[in-house]
C-alpha positions as CSV (number, residue, x, y, z in Angstrom):
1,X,-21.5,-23.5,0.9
2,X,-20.8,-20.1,0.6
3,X,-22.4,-18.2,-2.6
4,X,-20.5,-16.6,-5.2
5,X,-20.4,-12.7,-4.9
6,X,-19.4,-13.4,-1.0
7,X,-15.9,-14.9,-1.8
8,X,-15.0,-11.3,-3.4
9,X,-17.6,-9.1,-1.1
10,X,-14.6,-9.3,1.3
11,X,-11.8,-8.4,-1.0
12,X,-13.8,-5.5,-2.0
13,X,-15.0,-4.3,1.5
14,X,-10.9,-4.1,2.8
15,X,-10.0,-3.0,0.0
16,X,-12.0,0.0,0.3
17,X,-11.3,0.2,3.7
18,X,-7.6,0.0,3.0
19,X,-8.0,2.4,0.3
20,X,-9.4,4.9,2.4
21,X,-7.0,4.6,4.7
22,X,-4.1,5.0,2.4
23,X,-5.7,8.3,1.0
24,X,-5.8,9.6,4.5
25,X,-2.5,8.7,5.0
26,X,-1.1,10.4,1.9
27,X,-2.8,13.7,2.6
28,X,-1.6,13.7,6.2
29,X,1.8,13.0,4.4
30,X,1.4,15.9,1.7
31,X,0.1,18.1,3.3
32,X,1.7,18.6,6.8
33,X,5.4,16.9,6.0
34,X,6.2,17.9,3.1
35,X,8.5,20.9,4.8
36,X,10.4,18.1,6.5
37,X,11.7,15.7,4.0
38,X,13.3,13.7,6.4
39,X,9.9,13.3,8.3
40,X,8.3,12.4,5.0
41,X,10.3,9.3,4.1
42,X,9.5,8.3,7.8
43,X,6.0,9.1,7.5
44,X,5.7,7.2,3.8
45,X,7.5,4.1,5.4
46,X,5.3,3.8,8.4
47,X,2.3,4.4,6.2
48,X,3.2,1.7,4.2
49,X,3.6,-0.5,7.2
50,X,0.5,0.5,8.4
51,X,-1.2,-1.2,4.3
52,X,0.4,-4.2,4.9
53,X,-1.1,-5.0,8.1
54,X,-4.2,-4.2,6.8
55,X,-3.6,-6.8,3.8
56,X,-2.5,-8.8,6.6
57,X,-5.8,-8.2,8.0
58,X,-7.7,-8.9,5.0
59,X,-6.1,-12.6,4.7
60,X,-7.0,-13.0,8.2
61,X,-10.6,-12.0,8.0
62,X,-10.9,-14.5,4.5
63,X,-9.0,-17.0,7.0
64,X,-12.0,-16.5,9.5
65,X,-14.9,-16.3,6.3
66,X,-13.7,-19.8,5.8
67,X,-13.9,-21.6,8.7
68,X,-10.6,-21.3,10.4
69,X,-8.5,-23.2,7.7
70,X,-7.8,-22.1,3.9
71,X,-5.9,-22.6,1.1
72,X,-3.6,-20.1,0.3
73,X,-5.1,-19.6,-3.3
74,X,-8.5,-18.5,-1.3
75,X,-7.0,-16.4,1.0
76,X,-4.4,-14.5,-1.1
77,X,-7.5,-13.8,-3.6
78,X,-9.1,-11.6,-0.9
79,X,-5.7,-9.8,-0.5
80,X,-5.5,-9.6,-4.3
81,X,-8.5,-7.8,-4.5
82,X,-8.0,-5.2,-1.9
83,X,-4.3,-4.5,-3.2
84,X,-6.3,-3.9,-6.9
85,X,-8.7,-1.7,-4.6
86,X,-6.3,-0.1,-2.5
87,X,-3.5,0.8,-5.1
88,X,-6.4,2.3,-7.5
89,X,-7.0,4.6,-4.9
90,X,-3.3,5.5,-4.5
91,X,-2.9,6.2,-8.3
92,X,-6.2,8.6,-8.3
93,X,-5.5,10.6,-5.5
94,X,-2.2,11.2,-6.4
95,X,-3.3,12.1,-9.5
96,X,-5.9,14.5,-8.2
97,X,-3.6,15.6,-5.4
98,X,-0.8,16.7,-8.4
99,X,-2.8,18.1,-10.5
100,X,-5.6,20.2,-9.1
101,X,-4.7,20.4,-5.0
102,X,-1.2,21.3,-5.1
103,X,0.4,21.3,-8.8
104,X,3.5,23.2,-7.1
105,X,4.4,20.2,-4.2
106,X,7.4,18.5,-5.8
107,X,9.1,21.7,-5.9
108,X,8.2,22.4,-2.6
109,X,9.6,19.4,-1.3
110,X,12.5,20.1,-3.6
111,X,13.5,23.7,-2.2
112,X,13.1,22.1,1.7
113,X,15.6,19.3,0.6
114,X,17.7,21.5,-0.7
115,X,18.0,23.9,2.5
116,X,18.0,20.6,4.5
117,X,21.1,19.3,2.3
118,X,22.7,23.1,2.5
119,X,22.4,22.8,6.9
120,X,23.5,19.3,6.8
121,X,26.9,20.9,4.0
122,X,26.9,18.0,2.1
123,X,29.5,18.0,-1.5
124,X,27.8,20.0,-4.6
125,X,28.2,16.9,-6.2
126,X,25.9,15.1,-3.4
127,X,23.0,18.1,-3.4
128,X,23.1,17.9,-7.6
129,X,22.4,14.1,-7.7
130,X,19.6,14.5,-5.3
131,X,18.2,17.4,-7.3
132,X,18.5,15.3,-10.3
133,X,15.8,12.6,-8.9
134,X,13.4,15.0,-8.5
135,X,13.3,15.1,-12.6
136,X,12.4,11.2,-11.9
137,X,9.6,12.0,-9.6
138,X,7.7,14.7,-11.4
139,X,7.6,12.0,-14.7
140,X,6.1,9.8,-12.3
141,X,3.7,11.8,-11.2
142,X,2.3,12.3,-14.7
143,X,-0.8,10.0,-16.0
144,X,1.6,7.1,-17.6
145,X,4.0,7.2,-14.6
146,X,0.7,7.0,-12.3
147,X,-0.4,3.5,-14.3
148,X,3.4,2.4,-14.8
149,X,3.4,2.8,-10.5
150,X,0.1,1.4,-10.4
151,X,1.7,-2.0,-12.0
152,X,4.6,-1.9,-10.2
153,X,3.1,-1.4,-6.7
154,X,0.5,-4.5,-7.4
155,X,3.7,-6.7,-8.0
156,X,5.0,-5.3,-4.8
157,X,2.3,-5.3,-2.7
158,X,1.0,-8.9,-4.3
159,X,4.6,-10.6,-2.9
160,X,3.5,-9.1,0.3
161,X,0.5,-10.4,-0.1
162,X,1.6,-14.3,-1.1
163,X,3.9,-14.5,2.1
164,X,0.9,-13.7,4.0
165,X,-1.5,-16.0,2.3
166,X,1.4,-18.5,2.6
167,X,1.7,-17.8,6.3
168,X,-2.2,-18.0,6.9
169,X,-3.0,-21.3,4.4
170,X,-4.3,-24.1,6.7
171,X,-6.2,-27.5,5.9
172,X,-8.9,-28.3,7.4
173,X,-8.3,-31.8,9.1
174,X,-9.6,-35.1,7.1
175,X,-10.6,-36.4,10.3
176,X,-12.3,-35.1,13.2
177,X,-11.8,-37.3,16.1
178,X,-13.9,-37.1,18.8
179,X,-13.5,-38.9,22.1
180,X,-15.7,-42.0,22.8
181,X,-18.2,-40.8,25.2
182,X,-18.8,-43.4,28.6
């Protein structure tokens, strides 16, 4: 039997991982497409494919820790764990990103938008609606908007998360039949 602390060593240790990973991610994605807005949705999209395989991964790894075959409440722990890991580290680089690296980015983005929107001449009333959810974003960048994402992102990322436990669950067999031997 496996002890105690192992069962959430593995959580911890992708979620870490993951973690670090998604902070590299979100500098590459601040820091060198933020003058391409289109490129940035891509980039934030793609990043966020790249977490969930690595959640994917985690529930594959706590698949192996146990044998082969899990249930999906031991499984989707592990991925519970790293999302809780992972997502923290969103929220405090974010956080630190905003406030100390570069306090000045959402209106950066919002000026390249707005000569991206001005090339592409889209209706006033099209570029002003845009402009308007940039309001949205700098709130969410603030402390409570950081926890309030923080929340919403573990919901998000903890459906993810359930599929994949759900998708990896296995039981072990109640018999193992061997063949007679001669």
């Amino acid at each position: 039997m496996m002890n105690p602390a192992s069962k959430y060593k593995l959580g911890v240790r992708y979620g870490l991982i993951t973690g670090f990973i998604y902070i590299s991610l979100l500098f590459i994605r601040y820091h060198f497409t933020s003058s391409n807005p289109i490129f940035f949705g891509l980039f934030a999209i793609v990043s966020y494919l790249i977490i969930l395989m690595l959640l994917l991964f985690t529930g594959i790894m706590r698949k192996k820790q146990l044998g082969g075959s899990g249930n999906m409440k031991d499984i989707f722990q592990a991925i519970f764990i790293a999302i809780l890991i992972a997502e923290l580290c969103y929220v405090l680089f974010n956080w630190i990103y905003f406030k100390f690296i570069d306090p000045a980015f959402w209106e950066k983005l919002k000026a390249a938008s707005l000569i991206i929107m001005e090339k592409a001449k889209l209706p006033q009333d099209q570029v002003e609606e845009k402009m308007k959810s940039f309001k949205d974003v700098d709130q969410q960048t603030k402390p409570w908007g950081l926890i309030k994402g923080y929340g919403t992102s573990v919901v998000v990322d903890s459906i993810f998360g359930l599929l994949f436990a759900s998708i990896l669950r296995t039981k072990k067999p109640a018999f193992i039949s061997e063949a007679p031997k001669n």
